[in-house]
SEKE-745024 format. One record per atom (N, C-alpha, C, O): atom name; residue number from 1; x, z, y; residue in one letter. Coordinates in steps of 0.001 Angstrom, whole numbers, plus 500000, padded with zeros to 6 digits. Atoms other than C-alpha are relative to their C-alpha. Layout:
REM residues N
- atom  n  c1  c3  c2  res
- CA  NUM  X  Z  Y  A .
...
//
This chain:
REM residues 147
- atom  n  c1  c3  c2  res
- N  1  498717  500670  500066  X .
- CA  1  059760  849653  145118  X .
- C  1  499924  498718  499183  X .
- O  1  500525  497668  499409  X .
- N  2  499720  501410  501174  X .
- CA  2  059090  847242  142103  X .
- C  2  499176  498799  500876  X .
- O  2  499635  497658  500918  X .
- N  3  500438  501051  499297  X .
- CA  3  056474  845385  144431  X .
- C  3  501303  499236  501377  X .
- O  3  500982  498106  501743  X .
- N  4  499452  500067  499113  X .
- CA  4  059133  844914  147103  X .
- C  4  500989  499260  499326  X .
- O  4  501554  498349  499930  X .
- N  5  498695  500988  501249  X .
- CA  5  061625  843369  144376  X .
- C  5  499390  498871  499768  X .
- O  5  499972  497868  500183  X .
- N  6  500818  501058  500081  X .
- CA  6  058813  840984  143316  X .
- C  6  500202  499567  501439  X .
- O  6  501254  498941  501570  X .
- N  7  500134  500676  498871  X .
- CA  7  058346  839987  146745  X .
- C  7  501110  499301  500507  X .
- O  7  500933  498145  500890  X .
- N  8  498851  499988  499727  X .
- CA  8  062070  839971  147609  X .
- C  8  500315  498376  499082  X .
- O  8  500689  497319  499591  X .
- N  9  499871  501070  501291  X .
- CA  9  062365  837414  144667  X .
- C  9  499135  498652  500016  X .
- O  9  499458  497471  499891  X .
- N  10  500680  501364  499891  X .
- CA  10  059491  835397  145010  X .
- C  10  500375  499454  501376  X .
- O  10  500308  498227  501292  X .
- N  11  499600  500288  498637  X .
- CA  11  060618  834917  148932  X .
- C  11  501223  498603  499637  X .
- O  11  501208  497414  499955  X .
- N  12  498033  500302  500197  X .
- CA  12  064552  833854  147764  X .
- C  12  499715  498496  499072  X .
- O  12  500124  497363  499325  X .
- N  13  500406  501200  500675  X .
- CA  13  062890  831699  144859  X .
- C  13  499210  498921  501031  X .
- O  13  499791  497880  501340  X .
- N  14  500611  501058  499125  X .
- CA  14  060680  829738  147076  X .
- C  14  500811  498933  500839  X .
- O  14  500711  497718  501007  X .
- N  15  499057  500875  498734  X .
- CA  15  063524  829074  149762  X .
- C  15  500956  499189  499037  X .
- O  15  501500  498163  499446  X .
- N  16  498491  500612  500876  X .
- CA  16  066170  828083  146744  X .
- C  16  498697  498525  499603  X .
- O  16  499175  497446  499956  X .
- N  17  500977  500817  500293  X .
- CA  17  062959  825706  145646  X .
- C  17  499826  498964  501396  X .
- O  17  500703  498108  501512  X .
- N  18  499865  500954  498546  X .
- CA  18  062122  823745  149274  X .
- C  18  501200  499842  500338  X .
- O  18  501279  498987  501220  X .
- N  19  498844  501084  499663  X .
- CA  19  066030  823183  149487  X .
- C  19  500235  499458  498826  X .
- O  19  501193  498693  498932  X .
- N  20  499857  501098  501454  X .
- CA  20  066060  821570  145970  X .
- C  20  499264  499126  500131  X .
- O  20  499548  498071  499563  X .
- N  21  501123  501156  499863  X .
- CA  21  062883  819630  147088  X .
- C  21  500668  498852  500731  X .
- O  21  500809  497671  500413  X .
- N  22  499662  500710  498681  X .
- CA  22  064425  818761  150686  X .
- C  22  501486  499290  499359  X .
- O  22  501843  498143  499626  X .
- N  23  498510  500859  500533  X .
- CA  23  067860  817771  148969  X .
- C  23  500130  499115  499292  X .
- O  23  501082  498335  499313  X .
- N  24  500589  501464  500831  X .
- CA  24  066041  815378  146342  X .
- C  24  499359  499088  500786  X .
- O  24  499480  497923  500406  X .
- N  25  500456  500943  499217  X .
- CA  25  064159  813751  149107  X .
- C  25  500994  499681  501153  X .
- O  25  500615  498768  501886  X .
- N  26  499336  500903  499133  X .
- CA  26  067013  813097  151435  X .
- C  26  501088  499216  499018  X .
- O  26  501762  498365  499598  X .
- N  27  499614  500682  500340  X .
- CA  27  068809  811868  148303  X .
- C  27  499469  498781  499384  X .
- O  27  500239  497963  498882  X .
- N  28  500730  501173  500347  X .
- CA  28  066326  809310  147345  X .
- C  28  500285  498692  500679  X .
- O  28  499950  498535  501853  X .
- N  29  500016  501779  498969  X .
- CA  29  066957  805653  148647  X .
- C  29  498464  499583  499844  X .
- O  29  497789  499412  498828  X .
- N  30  501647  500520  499453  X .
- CA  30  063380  804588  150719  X .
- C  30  500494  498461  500226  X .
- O  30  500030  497869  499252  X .
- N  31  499387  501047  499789  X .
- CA  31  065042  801265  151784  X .
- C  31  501093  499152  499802  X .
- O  31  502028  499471  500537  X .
- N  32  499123  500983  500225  X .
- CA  32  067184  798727  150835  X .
- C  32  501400  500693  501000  X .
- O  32  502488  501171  500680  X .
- N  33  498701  499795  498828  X .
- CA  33  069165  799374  154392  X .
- C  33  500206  501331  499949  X .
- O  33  500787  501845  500906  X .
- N  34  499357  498752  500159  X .
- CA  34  069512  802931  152871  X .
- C  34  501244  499790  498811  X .
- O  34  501737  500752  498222  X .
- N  35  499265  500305  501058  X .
- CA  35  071830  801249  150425  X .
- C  35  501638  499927  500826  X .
- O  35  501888  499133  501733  X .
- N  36  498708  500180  499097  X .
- CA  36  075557  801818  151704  X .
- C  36  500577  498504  499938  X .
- O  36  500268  497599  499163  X .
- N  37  500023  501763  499769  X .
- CA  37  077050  798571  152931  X .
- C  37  501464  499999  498503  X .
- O  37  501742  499007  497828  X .
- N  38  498871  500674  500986  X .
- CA  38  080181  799022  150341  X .
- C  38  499529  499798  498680  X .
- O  38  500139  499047  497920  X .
- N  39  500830  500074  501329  X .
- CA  39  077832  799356  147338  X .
- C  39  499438  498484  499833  X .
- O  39  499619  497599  498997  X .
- N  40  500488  501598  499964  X .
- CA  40  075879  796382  148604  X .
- C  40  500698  498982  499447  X .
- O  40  500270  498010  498824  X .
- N  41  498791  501546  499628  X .
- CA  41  079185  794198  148774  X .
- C  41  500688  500290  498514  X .
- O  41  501515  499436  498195  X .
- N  42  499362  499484  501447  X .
- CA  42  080346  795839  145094  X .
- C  42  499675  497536  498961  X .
- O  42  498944  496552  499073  X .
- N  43  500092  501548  500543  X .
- CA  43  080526  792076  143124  X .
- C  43  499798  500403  498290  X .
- O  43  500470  501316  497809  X .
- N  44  500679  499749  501613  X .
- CA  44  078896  792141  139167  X .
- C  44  501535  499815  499320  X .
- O  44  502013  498683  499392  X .
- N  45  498808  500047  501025  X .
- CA  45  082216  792696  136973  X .
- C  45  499667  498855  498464  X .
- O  45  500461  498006  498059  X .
- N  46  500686  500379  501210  X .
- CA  46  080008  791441  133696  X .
- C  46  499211  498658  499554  X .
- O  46  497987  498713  499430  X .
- N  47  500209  501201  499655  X .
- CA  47  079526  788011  133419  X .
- C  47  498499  499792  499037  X .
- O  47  498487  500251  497894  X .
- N  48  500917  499868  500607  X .
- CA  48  075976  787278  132358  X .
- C  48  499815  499329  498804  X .
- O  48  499677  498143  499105  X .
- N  49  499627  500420  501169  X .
- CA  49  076071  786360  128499  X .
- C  49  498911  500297  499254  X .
- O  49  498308  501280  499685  X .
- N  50  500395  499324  501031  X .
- CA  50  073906  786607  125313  X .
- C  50  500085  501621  500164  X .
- O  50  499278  502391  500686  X .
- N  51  499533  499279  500157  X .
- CA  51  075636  789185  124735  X .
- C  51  499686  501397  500458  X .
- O  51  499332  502414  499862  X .
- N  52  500586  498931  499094  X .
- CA  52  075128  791195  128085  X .
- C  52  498537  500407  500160  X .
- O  52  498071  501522  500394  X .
- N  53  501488  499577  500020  X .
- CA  53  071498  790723  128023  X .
- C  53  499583  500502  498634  X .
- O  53  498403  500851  498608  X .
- N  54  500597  499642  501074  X .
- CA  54  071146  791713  124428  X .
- C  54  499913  501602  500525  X .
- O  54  498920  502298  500743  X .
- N  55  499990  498125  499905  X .
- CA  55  072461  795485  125161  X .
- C  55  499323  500374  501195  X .
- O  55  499075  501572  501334  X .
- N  56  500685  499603  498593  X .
- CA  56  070659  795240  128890  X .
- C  56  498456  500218  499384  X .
- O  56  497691  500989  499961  X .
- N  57  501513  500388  500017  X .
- CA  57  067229  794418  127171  X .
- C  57  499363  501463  498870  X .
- O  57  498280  502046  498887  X .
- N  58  500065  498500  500689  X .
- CA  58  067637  797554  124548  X .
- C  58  500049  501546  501005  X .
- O  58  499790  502649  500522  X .
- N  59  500253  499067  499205  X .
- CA  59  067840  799788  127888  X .
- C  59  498926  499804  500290  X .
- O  59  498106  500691  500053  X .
- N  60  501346  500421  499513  X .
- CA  60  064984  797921  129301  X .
- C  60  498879  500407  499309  X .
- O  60  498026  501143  499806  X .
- N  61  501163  499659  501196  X .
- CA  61  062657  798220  126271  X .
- C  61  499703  501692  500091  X .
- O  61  498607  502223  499911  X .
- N  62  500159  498331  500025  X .
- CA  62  063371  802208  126637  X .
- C  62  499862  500617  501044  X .
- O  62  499320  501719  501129  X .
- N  63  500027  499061  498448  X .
- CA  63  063750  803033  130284  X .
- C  63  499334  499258  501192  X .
- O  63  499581  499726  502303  X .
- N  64  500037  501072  499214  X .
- CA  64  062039  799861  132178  X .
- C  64  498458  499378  499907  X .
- O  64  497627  499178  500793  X .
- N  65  501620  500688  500273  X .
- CA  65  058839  798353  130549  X .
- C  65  499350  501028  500253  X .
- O  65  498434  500469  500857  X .
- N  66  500803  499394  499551  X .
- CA  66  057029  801410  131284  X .
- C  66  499003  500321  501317  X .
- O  66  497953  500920  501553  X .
- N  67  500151  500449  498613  X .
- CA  67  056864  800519  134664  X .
- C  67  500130  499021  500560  X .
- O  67  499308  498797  501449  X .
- N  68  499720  501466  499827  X .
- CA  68  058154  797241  135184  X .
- C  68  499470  498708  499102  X .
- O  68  499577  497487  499219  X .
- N  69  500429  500440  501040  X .
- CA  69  056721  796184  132523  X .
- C  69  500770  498589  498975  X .
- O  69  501669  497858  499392  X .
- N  70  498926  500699  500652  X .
- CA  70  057787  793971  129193  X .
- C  70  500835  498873  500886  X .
- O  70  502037  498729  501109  X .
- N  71  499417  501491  499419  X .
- CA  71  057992  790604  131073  X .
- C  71  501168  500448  501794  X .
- O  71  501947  499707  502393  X .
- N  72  499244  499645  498464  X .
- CA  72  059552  792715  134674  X .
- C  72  499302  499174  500998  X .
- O  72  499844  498521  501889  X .
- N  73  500747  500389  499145  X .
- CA  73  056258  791643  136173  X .
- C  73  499324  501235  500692  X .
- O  73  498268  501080  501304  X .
- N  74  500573  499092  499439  X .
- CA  74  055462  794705  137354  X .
- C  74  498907  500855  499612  X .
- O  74  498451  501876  500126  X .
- N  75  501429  499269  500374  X .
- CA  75  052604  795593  135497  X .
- C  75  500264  501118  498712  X .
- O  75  499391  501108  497844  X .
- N  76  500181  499255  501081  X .
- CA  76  053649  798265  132977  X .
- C  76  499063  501687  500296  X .
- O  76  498959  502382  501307  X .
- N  77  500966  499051  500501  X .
- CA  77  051292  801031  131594  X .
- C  77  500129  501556  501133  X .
- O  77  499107  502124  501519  X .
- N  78  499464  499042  499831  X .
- CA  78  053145  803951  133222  X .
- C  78  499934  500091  501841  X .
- O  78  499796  501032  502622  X .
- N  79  500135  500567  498231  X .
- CA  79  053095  802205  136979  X .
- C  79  498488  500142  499937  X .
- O  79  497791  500887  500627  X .
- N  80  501659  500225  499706  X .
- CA  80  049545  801286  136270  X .
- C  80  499181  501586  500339  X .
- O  80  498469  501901  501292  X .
- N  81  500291  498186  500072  X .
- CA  81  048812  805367  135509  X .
- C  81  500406  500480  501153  X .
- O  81  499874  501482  501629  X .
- N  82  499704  498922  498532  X .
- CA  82  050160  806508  138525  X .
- C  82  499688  499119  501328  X .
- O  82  500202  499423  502404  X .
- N  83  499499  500634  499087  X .
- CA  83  049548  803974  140637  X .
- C  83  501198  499323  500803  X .
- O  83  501446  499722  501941  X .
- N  84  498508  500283  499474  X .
- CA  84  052614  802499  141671  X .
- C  84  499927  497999  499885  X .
- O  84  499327  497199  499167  X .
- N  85  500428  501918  500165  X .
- CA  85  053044  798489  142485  X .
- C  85  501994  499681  500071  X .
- O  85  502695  499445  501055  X .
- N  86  498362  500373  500152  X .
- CA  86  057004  797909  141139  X .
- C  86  500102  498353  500223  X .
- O  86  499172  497546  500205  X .
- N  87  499449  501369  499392  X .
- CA  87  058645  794719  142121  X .
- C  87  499638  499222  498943  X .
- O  87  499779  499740  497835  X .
- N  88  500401  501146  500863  X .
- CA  88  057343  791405  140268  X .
- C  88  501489  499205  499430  X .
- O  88  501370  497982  499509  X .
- N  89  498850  500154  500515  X .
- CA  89  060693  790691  138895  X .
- C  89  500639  497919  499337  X .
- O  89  501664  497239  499313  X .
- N  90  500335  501321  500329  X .
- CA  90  059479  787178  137501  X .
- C  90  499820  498730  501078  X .
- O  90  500007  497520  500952  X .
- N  91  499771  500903  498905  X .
- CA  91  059102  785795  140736  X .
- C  91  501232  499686  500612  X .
- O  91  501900  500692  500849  X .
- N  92  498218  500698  499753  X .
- CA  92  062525  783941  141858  X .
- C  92  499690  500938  501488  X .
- O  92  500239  502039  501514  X .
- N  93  500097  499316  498188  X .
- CA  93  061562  785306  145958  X .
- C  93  500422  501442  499531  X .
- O  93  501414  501749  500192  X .
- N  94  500347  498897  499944  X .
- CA  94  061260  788964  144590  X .
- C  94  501774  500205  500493  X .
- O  94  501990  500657  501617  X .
- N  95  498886  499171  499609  X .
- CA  95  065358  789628  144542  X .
- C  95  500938  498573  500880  X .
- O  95  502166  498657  500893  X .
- N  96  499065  500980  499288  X .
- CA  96  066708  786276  146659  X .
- C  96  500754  500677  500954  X .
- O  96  501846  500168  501207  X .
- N  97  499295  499387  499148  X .
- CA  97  067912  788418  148963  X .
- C  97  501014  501111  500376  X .
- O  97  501567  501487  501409  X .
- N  98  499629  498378  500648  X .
- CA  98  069288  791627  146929  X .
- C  98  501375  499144  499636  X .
- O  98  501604  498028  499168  X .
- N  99  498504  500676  500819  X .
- CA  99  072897  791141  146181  X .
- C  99  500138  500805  498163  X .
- O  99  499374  501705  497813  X .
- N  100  499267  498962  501447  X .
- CA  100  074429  792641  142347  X .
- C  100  500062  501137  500373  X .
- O  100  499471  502005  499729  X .
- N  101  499469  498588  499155  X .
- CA  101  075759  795511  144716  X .
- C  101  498573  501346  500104  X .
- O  101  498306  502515  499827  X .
- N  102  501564  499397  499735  X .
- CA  102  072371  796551  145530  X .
- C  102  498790  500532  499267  X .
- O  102  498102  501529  499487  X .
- N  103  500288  499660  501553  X .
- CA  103  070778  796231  142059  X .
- C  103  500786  501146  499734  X .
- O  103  500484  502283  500094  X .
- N  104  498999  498949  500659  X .
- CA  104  073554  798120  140514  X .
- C  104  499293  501794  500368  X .
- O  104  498871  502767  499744  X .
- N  105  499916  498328  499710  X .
- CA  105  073275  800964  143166  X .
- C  105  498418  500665  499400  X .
- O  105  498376  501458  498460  X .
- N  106  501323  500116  500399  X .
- CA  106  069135  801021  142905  X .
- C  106  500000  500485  498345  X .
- O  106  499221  501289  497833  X .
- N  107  500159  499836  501756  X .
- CA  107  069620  801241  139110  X .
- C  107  500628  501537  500123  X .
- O  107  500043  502509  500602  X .
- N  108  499111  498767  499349  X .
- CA  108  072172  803986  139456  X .
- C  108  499465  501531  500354  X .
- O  108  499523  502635  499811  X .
- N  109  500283  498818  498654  X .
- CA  109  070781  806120  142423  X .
- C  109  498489  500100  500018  X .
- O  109  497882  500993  500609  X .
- N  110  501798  499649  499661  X .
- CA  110  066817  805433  141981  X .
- C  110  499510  499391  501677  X .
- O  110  500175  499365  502713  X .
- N  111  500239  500661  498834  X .
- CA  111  064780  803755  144578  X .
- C  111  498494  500532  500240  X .
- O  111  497900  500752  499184  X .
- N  112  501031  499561  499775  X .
- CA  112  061504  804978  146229  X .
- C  112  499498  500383  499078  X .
- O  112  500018  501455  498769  X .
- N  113  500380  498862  501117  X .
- CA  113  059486  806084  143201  X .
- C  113  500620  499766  498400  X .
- O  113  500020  500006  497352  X .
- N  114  499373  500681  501328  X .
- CA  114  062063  804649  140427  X .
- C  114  500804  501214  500024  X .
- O  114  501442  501640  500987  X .
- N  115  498658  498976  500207  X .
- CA  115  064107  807415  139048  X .
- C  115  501628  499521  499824  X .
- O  115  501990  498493  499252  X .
- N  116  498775  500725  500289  X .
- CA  116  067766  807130  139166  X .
- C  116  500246  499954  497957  X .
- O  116  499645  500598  497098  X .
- N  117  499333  499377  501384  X .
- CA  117  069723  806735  135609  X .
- C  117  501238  500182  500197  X .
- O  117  501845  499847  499180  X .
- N  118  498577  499315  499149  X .
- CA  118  073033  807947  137415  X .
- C  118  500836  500354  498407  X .
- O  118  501191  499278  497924  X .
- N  119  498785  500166  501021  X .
- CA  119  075343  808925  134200  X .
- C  119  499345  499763  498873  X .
- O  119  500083  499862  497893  X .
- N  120  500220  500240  501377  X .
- CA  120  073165  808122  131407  X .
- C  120  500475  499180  499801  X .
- O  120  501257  499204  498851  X .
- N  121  499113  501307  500408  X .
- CA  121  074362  804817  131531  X .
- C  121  501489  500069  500524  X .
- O  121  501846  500985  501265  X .
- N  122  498397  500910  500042  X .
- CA  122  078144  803165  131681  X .
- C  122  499939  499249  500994  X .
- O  122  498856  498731  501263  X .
- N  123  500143  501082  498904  X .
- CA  123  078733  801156  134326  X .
- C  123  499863  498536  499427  X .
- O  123  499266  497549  499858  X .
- N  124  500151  501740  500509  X .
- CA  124  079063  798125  132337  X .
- C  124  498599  499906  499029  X .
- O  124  498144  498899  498487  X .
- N  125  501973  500329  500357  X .
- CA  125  075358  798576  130988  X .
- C  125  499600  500509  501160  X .
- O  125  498588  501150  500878  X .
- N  126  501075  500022  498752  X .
- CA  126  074110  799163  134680  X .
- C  126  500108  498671  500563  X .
- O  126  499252  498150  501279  X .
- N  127  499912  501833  499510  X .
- CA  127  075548  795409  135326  X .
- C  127  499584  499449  499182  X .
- O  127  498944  498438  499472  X .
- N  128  500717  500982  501116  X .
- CA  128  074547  794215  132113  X .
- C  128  498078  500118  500248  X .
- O  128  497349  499204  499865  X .
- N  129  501562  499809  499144  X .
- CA  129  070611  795561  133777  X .
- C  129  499885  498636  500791  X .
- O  129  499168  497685  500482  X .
- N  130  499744  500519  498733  X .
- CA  130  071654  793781  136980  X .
- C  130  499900  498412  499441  X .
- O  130  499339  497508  500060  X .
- N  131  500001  501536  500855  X .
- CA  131  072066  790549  134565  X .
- C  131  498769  499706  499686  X .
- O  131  498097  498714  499968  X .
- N  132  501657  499993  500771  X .
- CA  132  068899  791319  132798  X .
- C  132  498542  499892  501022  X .
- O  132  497411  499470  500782  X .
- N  133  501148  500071  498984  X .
- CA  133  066768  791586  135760  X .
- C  133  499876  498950  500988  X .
- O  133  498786  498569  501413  X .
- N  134  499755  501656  499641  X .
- CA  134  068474  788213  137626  X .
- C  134  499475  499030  498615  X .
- O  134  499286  497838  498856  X .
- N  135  500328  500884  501405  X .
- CA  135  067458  786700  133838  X .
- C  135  498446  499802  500371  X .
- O  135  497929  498693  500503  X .
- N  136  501531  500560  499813  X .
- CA  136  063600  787348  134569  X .
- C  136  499274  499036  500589  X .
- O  136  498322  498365  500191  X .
- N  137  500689  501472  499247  X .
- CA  137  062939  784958  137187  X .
- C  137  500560  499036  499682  X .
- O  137  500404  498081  500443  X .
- N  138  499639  501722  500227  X .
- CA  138  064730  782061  135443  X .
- C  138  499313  499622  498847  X .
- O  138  499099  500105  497735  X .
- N  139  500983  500679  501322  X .
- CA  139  062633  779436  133914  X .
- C  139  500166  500077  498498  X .
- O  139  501143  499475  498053  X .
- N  140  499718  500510  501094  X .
- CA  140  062151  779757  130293  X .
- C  140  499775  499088  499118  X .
- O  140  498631  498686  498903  X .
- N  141  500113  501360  500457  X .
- CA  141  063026  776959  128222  X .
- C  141  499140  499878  499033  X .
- O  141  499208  500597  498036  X .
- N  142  501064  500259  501448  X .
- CA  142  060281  775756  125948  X .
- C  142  499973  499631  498573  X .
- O  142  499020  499113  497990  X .
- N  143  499736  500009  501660  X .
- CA  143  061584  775676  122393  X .
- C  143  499437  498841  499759  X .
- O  143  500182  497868  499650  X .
- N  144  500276  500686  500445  X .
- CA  144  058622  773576  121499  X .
- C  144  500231  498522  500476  X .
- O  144  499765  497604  499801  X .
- N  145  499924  501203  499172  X .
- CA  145  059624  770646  123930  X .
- C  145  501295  499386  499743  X .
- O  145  501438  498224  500123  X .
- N  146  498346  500727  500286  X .
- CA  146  063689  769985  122715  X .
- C  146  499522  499387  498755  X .
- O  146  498728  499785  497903  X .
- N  147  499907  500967  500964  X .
- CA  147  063976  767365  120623  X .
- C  147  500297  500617  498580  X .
- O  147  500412  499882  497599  X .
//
């Protein structure tokens, strides 16, 4: 009888396990055009400021350079370890085409092998991200060159 309980159990566990698998992989976003179109069209509330990038760059430093690395060139330690080739962030081409909407959700909801951060954050530090990550590809100014 007790083998038949084990069995009974490990059966029930297994199946409750492959629909927790199958239910994390159809909630994953693989593509951009898996991004719903009203999310896409969502417009940045958070106007990009000092300010916003100070508290965006204190998420970054903790949940972001590991993979994206410091500069959001793609090369952090954690990508490199697993293999993984995250978006070059520094290049102006990488998001010309990504709206706020899209960022946001991506941040949010997780994107191919990026985990979501779904309620850890506030919404107004997932746009203040969305700021922080439009900030990487703009030229920075050279201190030593102003008058």
């Amino acid at each position: 009888m007790s083998r038949l309980c084990i069995f009974v159990f490990a059966a029930i566990f297994s199946i409750a396990l492959l629909s927790a698998q199958q239910t994390q992989t159809t909630q994953k976003v693989t593509s951009y055009a898996d991004i719903p179109a009203e999310a896409a069209k969502r417009v940045n509330p958070v106007k990009s400021t000092p300010e916003s990038l100070a508290r965006a760059r204190k998420w970054w430093k903790l949940d972001c350079t590991m993979c994206h690395g410091k500069d959001g060139d793609g090369k952090g330690d954690v990508a490199a370890s697993m293999k993984l080739t995250p978006a070059d962030f520094t290049n102006p081409a990488t998001l010309k085409e990504r709206t706020d909407g899209e960022l946001f959700y991506i941040i949010k909801n997780g994107h191919q092998d990026m985990p979501p951060e779904g309620d850890r954050i506030k919404a107004e530090e997932g746009w203040d991200l969305v700021n922080y990550v439009r900030s990487l590809s703009k030229p920075k100014e050279d201190v030593e060159q102003k008058p």
